[in-house]
DRENTIDREN-802484 format. One record per residue (C-alpha): residue in three letters; x, y, z. Coordinates in steps of 0.1 Angstrom, whole numbers, plus 2048, in hexadecimal, padded with zeros to 3 digits. Layout:
<rec res="ALA" c1="X" c2="Y" c3="Z"/>
...
//
This chain:
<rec res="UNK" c1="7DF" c2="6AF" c3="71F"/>
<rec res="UNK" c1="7F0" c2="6CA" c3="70E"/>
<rec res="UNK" c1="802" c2="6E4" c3="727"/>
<rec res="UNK" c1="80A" c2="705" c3="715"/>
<rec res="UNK" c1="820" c2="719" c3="724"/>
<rec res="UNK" c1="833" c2="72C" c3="706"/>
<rec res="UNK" c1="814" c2="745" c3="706"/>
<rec res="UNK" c1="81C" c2="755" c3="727"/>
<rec res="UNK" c1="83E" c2="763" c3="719"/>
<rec res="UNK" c1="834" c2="76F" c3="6FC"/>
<rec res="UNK" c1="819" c2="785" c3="710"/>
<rec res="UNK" c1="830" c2="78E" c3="729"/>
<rec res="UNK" c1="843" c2="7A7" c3="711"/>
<rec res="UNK" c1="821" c2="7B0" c3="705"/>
<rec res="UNK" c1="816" c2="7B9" c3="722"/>
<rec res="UNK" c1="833" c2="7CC" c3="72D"/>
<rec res="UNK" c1="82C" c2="7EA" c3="715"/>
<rec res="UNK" c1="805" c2="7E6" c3="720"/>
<rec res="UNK" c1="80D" c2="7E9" c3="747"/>
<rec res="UNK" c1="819" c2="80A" c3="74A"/>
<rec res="UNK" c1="800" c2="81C" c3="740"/>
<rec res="UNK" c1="7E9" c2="811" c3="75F"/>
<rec res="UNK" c1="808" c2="816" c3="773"/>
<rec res="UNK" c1="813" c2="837" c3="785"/>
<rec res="UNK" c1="829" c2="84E" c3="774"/>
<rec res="UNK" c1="84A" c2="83F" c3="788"/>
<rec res="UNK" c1="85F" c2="860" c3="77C"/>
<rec res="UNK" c1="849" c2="877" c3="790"/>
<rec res="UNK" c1="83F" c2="864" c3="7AE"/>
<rec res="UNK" c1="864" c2="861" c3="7B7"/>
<rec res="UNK" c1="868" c2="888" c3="7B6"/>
<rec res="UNK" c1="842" c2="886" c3="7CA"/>
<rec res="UNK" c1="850" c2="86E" c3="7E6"/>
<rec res="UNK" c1="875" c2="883" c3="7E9"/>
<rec res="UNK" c1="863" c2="8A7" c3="7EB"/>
<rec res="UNK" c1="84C" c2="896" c3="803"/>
<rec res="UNK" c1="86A" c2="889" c3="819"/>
<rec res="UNK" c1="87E" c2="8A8" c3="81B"/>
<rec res="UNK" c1="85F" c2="8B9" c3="825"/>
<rec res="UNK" c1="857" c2="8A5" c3="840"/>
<rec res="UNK" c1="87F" c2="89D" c3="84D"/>
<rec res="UNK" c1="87F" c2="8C2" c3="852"/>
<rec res="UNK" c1="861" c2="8C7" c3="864"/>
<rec res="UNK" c1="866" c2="8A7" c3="87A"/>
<rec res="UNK" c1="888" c2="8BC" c3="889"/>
<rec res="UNK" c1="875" c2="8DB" c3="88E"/>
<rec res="UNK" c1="855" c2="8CA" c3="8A0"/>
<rec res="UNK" c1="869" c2="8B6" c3="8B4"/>
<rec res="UNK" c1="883" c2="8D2" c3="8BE"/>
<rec res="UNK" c1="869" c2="8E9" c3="8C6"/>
<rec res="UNK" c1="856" c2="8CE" c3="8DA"/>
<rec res="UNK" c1="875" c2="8C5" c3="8EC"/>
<rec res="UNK" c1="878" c2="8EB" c3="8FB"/>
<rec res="UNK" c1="853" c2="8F1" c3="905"/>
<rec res="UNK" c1="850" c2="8D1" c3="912"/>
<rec res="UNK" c1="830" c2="8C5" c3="8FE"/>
<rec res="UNK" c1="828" c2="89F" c3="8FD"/>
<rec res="UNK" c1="80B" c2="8A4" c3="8DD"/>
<rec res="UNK" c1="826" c2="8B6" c3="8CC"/>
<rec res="UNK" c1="843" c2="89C" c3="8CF"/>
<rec res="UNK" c1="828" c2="883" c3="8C6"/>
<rec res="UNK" c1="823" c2="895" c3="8AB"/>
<rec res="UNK" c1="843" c2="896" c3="89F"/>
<rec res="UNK" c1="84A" c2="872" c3="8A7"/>
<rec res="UNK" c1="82E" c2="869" c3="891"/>
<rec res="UNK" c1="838" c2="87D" c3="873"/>
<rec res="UNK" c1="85F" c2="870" c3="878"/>
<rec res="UNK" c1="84E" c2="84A" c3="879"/>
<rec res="UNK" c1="837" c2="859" c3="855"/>
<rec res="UNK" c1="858" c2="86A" c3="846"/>
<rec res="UNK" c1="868" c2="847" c3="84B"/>
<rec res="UNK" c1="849" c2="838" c3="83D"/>
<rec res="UNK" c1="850" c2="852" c3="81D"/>
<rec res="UNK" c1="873" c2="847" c3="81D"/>
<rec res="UNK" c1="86B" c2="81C" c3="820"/>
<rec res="UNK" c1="84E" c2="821" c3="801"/>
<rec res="UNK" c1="86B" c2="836" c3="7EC"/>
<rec res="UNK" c1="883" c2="81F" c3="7F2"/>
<rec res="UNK" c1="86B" c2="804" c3="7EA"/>
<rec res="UNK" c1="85B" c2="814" c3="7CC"/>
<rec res="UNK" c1="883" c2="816" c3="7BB"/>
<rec res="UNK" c1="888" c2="7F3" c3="7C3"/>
<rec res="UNK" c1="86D" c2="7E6" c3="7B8"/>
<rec res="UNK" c1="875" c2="7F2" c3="795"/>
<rec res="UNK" c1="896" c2="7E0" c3="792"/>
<rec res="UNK" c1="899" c2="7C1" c3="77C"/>
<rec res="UNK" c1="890" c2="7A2" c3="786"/>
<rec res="UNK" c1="8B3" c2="789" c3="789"/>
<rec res="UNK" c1="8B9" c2="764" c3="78E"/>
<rec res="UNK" c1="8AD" c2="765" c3="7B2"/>
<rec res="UNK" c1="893" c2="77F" c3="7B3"/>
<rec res="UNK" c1="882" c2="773" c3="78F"/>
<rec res="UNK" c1="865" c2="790" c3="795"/>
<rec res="UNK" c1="87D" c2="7A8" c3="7A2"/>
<rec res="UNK" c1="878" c2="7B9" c3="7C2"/>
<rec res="UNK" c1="853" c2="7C4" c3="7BB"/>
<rec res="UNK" c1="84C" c2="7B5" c3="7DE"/>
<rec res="UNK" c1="860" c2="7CD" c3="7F3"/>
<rec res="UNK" c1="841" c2="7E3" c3="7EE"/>
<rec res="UNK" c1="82F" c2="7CF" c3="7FE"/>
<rec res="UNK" c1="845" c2="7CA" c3="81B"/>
<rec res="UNK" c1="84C" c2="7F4" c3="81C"/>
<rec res="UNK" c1="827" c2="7F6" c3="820"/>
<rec res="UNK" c1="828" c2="7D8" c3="83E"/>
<rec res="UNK" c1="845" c2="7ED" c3="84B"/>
<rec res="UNK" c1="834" c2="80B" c3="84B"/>
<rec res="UNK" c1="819" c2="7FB" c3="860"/>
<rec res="UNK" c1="82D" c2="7EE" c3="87C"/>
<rec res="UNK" c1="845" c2="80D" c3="881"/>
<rec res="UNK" c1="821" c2="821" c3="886"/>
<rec res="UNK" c1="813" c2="807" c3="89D"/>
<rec res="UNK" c1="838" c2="808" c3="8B0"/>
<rec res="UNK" c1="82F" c2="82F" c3="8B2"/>
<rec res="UNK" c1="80D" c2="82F" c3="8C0"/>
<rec res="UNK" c1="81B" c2="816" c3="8E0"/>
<rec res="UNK" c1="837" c2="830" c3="8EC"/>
<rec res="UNK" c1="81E" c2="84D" c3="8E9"/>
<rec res="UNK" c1="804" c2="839" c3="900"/>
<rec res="UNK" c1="81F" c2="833" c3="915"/>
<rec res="UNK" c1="831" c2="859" c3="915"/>
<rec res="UNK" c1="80A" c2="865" c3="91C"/>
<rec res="UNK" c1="801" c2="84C" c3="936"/>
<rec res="UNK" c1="824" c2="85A" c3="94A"/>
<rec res="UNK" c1="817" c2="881" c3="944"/>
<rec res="UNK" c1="7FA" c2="87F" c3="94F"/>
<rec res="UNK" c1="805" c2="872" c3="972"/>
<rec res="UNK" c1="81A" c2="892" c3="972"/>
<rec res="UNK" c1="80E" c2="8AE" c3="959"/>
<rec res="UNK" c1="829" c2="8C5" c3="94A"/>
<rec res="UNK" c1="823" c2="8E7" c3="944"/>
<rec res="UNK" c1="81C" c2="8F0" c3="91B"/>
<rec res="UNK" c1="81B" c2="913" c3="909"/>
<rec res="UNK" c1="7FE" c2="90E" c3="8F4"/>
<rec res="UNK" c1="809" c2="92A" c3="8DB"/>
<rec res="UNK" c1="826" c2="918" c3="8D1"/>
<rec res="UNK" c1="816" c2="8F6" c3="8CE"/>
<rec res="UNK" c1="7FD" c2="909" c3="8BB"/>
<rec res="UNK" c1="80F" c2="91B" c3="8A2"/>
<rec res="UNK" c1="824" c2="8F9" c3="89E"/>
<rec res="UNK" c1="807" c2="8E1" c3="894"/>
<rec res="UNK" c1="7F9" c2="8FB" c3="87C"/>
<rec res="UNK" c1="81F" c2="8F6" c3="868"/>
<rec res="UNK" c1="819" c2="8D2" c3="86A"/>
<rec res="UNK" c1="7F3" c2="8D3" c3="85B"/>
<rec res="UNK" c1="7FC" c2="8E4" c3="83F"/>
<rec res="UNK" c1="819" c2="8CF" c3="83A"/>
<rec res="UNK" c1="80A" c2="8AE" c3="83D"/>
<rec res="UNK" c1="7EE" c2="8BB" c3="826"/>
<rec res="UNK" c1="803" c2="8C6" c3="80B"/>
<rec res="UNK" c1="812" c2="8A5" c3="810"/>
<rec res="UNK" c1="7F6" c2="894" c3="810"/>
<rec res="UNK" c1="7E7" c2="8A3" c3="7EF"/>
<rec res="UNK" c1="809" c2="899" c3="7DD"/>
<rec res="UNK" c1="800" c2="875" c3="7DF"/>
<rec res="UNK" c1="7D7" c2="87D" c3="7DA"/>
<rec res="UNK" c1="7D0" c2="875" c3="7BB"/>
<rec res="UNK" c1="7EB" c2="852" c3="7B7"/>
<rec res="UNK" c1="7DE" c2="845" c3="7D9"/>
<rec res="UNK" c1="7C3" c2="82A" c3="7C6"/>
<rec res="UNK" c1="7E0" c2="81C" c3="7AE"/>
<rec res="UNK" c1="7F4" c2="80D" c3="7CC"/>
<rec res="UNK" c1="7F4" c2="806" c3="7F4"/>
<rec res="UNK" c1="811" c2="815" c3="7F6"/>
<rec res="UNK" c1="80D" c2="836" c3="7ED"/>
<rec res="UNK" c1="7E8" c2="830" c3="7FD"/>
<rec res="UNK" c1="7FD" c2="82C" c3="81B"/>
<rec res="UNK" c1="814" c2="84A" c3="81B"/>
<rec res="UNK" c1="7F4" c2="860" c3="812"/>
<rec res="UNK" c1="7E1" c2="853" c3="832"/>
<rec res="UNK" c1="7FC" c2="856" c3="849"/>
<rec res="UNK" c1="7FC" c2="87D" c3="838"/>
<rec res="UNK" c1="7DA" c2="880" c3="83C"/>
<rec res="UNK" c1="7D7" c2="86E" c3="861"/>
<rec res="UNK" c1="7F7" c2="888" c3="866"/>
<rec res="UNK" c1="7E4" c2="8AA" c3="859"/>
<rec res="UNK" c1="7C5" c2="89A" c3="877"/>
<rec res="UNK" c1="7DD" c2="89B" c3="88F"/>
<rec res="UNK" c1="7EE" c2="8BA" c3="889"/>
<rec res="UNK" c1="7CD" c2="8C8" c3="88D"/>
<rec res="UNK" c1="7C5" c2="8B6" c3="8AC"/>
<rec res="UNK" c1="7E5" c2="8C5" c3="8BA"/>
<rec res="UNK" c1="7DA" c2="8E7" c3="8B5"/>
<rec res="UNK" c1="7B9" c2="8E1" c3="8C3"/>
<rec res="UNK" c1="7CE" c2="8D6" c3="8E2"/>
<rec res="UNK" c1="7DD" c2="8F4" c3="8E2"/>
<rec res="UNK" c1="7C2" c2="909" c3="8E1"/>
<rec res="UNK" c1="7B1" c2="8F9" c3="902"/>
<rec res="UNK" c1="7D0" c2="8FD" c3="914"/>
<rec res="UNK" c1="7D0" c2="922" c3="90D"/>
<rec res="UNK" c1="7B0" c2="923" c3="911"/>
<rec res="UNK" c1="7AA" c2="90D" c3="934"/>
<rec res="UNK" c1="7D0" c2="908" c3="941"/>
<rec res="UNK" c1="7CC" c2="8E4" c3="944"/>
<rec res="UNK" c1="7EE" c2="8D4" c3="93A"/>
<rec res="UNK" c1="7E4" c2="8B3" c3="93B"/>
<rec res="UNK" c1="7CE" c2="8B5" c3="91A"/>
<rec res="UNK" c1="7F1" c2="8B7" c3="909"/>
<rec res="UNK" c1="7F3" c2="894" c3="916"/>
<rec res="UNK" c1="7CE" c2="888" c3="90B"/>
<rec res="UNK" c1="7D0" c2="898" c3="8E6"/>
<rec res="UNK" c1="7ED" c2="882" c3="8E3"/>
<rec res="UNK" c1="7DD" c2="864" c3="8EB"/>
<rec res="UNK" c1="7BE" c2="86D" c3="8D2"/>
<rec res="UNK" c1="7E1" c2="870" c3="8B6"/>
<rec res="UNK" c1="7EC" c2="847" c3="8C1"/>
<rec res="UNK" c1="7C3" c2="841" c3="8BC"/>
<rec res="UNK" c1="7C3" c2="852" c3="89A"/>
<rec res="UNK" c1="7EB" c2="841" c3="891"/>
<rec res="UNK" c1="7DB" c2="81F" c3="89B"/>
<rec res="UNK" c1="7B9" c2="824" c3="887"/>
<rec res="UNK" c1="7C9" c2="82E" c3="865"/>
<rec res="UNK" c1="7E6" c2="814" c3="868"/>
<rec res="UNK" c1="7CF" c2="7F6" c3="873"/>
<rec res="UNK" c1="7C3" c2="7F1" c3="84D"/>
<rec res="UNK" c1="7E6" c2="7F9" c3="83C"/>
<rec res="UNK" c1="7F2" c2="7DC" c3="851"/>
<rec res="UNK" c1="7D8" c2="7C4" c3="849"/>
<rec res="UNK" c1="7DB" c2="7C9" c3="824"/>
<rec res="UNK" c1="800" c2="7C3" c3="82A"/>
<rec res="UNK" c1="804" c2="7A6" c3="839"/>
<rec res="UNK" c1="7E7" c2="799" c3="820"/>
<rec res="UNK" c1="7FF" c2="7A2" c3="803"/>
<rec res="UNK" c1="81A" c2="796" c3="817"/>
<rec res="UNK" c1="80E" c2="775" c3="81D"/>
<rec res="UNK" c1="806" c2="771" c3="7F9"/>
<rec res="UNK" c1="7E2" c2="776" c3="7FF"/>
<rec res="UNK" c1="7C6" c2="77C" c3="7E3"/>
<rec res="UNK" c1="7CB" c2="7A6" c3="7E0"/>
<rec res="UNK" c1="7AE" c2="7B6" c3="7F1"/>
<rec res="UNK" c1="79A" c2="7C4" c3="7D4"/>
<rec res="UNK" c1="798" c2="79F" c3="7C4"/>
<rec res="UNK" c1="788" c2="782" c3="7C9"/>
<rec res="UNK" c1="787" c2="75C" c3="7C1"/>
<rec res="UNK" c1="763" c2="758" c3="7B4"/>
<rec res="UNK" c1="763" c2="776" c3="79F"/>
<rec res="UNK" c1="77F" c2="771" c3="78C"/>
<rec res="UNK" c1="774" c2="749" c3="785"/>
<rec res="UNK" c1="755" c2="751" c3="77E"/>
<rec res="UNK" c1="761" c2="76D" c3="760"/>
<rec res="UNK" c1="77E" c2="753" c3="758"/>
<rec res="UNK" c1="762" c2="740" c3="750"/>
<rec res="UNK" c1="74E" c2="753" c3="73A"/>
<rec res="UNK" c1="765" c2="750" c3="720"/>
<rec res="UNK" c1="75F" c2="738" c3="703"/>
<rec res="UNK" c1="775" c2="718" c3="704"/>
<rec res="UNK" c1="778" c2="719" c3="72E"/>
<rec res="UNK" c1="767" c2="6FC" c3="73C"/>
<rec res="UNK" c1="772" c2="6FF" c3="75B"/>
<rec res="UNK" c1="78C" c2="712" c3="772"/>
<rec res="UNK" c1="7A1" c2="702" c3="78E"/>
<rec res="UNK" c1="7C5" c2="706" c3="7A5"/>
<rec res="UNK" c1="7BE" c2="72B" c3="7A7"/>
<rec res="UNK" c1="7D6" c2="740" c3="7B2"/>
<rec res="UNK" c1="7D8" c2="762" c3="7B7"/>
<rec res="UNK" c1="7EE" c2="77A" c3="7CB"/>
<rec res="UNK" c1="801" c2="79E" c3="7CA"/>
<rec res="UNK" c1="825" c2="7A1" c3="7BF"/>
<rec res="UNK" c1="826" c2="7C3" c3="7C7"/>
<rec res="UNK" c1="80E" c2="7DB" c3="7D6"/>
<rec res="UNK" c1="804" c2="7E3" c3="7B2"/>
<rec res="UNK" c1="80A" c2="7C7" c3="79E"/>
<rec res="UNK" c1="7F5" c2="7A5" c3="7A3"/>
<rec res="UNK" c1="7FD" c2="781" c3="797"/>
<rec res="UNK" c1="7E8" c2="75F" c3="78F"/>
<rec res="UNK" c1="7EC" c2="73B" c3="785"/>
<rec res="UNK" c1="7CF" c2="728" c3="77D"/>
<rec res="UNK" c1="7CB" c2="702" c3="767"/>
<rec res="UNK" c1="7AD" c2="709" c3="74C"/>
<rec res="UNK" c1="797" c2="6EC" c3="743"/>
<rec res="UNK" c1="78F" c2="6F0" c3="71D"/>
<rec res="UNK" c1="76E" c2="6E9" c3="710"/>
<rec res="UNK" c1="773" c2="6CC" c3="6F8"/>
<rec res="UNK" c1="765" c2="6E0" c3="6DB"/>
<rec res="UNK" c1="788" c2="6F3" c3="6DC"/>
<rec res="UNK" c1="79E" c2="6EB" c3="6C3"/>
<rec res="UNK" c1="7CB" c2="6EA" c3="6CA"/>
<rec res="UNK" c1="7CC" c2="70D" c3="6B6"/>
<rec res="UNK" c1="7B2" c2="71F" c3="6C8"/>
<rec res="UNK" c1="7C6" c2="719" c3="6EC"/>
<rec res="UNK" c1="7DB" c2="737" c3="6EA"/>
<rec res="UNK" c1="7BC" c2="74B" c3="6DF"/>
<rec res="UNK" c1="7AB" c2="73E" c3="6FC"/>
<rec res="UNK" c1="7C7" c2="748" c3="715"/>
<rec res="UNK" c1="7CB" c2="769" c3="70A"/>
<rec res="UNK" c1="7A6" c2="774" c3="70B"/>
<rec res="UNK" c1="7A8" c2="766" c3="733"/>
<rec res="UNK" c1="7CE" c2="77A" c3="739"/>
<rec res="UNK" c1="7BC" c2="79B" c3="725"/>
<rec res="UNK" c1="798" c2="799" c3="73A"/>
<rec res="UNK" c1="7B3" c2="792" c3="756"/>
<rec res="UNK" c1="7C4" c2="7B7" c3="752"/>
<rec res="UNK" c1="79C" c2="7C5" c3="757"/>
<rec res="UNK" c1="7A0" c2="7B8" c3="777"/>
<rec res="UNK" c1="7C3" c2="7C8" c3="782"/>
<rec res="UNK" c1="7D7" c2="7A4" c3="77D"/>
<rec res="UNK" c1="7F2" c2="7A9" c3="769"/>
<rec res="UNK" c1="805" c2="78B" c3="763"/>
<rec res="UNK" c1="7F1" c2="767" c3="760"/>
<rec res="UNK" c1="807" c2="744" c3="75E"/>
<rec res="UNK" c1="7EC" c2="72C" c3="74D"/>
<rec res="UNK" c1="7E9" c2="708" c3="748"/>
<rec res="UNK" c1="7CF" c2="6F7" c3="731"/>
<rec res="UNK" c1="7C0" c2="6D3" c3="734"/>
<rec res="UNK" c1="7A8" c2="6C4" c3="722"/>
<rec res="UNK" c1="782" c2="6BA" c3="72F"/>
<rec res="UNK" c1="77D" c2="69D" c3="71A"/>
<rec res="UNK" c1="797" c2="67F" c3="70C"/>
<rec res="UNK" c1="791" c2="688" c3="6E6"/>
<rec res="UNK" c1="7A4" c2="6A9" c3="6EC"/>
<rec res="UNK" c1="7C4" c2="691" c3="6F1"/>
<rec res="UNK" c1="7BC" c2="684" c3="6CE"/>
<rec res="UNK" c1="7BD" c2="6A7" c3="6BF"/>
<rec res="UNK" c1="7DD" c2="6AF" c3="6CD"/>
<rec res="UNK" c1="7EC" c2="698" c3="6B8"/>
//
């Protein structure tokens, strides 16, 4: 059975030129994710400084929710620059993965958040404390347009990877609750019942958990080397086999190595009609009509279907 393997190589440094331009502009998303962090680190201090003095729970829940998000911002940047270094001896596709794991990280620091809010709320509703609406108010109207303006950085590169999906949902989930907050505000101006500082908080741990509960199943899917949501088995066989030569398709593997990058290994069965020269023509229709379907690098191994092939090896 002839194995080639000396194909994959040469594509590999094709394919490097080809790659980036489906890829983000890295340049600019860096600048993107540090505005976006010193934006937020400031407004964490204020919200939780002014919550802090006028003793509001929504609005330290608040807070605590953008602190765990700026983190977030801070695990995907970090993540994003590793993931660009070069692969070495030990990590032989570089540190693509920690994007993944960012995005995992991400997920469990907001779950983390939503349990001490339940709790905080659960304790202040026993014993209301007294709230100034007004400044609650004026507060979470900083923090929507904040978190919208953050949220509309990271709009339009949110499809390309879950990591920056991630970071504009927790935005996004963050402009919600900001609203929510002043709302709360409002109806304690409006009826003097402190304890709805308490409730709109526990709506905030609802909304946190909701948006986070499908960041942190694609995650650990990733993580866990799992076939990358948007793909699946049958389809890519079945278009694997539409192309002349493949007789048949089996040992599929396919998995993320980063959150935008996607990998597979698969042995081809050749028709027997397929001459020795026409192999690497073969392989490189499947790795192109491969790219269509976002994965980018393909290890293939060809076999033969019938005995005669072994004769026209030789």
């Amino acid at each position: 059975m002839p194995h080639s393997h000396e194909h994959s190589h040469e594509h590999s440094h094709n394919h490097d030129g080809h790659s980036h331009s489906h890829n983000l502009d890295v340049a600019s998303m860096q600048k993107t994710f540090i505005f976006a962090i010193a934006l937020n680190a400031i407004f964490v201090v204020v919200e939780a400084v002014i919550g802090i003095f006028s003793d509001s729970l929504s609005l330290l829940a608040d807070a605590g929710h953008n602190l765990t998000d700026t983190a977030g911002l801070l695990i995907s940047f970090l993540a994003f620059k590793i993931s660009s270094a070069k692969p070495t001896d030990t990590y032989t596709y570089g540190y693509k993965k920690s994007t993944v794991l960012a995005a995992l990280t991400n997920a469990v620091i907001l779950f983390a958040t939503v349990v001490i809010i339940i709790y905080e709320a659960y304790h202040r509703f026993n014993s209301p404390v007294p709230v100034s609406g007004k400044i609650v108010m004026i507060t979470a109207t900083i923090g929507i347009l904040i978190n919208g303006i953050t949220a509309m950085l990271f709009f339009f590169s949110r499809a390309k990877d879950i990591n920056i999906k991630g970071a504009f949902l927790h935005m996004l989930a963050d402009a919600l609750v900001s609203l929510g907050v002043v709302i709360s505000g409002a109806l304690i101006i409006l009826s003097g019942y402190y304890w709805i500082d308490s409730a709109v908080s526990l709506v905030i741990a609802v909304v946190i958990f909701l948006s986070t509960w499908g960041l942190f199943k694609q995650s650990v899917r990733m993580s866990m080397d799992g076939v990358p949501h948007d793909i699946t088995l049958e389809k890519i066989t079945s278009e694997i086999l539409t192309i002349n030569g493949v007789a048949e398709v089996h040992h599929l593997h396919i998995w993320a190595l980063s959150t935008t990058e996607n990998a597979l290994t698969a042995h081809i069965v050749l028709s027997p009609n397929v001459k020795l020269n026409e192999i690497s023509q073969v392989k490189a229709e499947i790795k192109h009509l491969m790219e269509h379907n976002g994965i980018q690098h393909c290890t293939l191994e060809t076999e033969c279907a019938e005995e005669n092939c072994e004769s026209r090896e030789h």
